[in-house]
N, C-alpha and C positions, 0 to 999 in steps of 0.2 A: 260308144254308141250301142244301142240295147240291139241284138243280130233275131231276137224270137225263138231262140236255140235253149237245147235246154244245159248248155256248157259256152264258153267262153273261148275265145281265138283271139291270139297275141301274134303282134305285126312289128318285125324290128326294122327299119329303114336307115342304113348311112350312106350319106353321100361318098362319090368316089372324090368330091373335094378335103375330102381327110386324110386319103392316102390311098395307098394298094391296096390290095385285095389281103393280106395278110393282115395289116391294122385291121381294116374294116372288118374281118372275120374273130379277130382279138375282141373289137368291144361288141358283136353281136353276140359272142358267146358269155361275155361277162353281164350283158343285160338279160342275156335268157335266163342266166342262172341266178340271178338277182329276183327275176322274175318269180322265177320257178320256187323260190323258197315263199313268198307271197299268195300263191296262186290257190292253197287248200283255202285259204282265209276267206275267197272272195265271193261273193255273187254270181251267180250263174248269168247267161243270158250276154254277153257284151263281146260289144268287138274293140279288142284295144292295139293300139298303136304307137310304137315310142320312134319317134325320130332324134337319132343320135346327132348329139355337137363334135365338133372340132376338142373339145375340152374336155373327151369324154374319156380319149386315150392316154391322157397323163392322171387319171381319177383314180383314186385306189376304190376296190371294191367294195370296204364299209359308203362309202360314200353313192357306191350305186343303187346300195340295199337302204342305206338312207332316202335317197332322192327317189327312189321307185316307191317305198313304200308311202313318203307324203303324198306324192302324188295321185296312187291311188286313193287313198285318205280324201284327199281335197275333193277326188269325181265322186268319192263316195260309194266307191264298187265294195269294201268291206260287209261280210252281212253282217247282219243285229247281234245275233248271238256273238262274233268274232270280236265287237266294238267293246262289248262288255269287261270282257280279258283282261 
């Protein structure tokens, strides 16, 4: 969602139906950091949100950097010049 800001805010959400507090803490830092290598790339202005699966704790981490970067891709937050690349 476009926030009117002139930088961008990331929202990681997992439920406690994937485990303790430990998992849960396991794959919010593996998607921040998946994030975080994404994040020069992107558009200003959005509020993004990833809500973690059950499937996301047996995931190896090319695979997060994979699935986050389609993702973004797909909303389109990449800017113009970044697309070119």
């Amino acid at each position: 969602m476009p926030n009117g800001l002139s930088y961008n805010r990331f929202g990681i959400t997992v439920s406690k139906k994937i485990g303790k507090a430990v998992k849960r803490n396991k794959i919010r830092r593996r998607i921040y950091e998946a994030f975080r290598r994404y994040e020069p790339l992107l558009k200003p202005g959005f509020d993004i949100v990833i809500v973690a699966r059950a499937s996301a704790f047996d995931a190896k981490f090319d695979h997060y950097c994979k699935y986050i970067g389609a993702m973004l891709k797909k909303a389109g937050l990449f800017s113009e010049e970044n697309i070119k690349k």
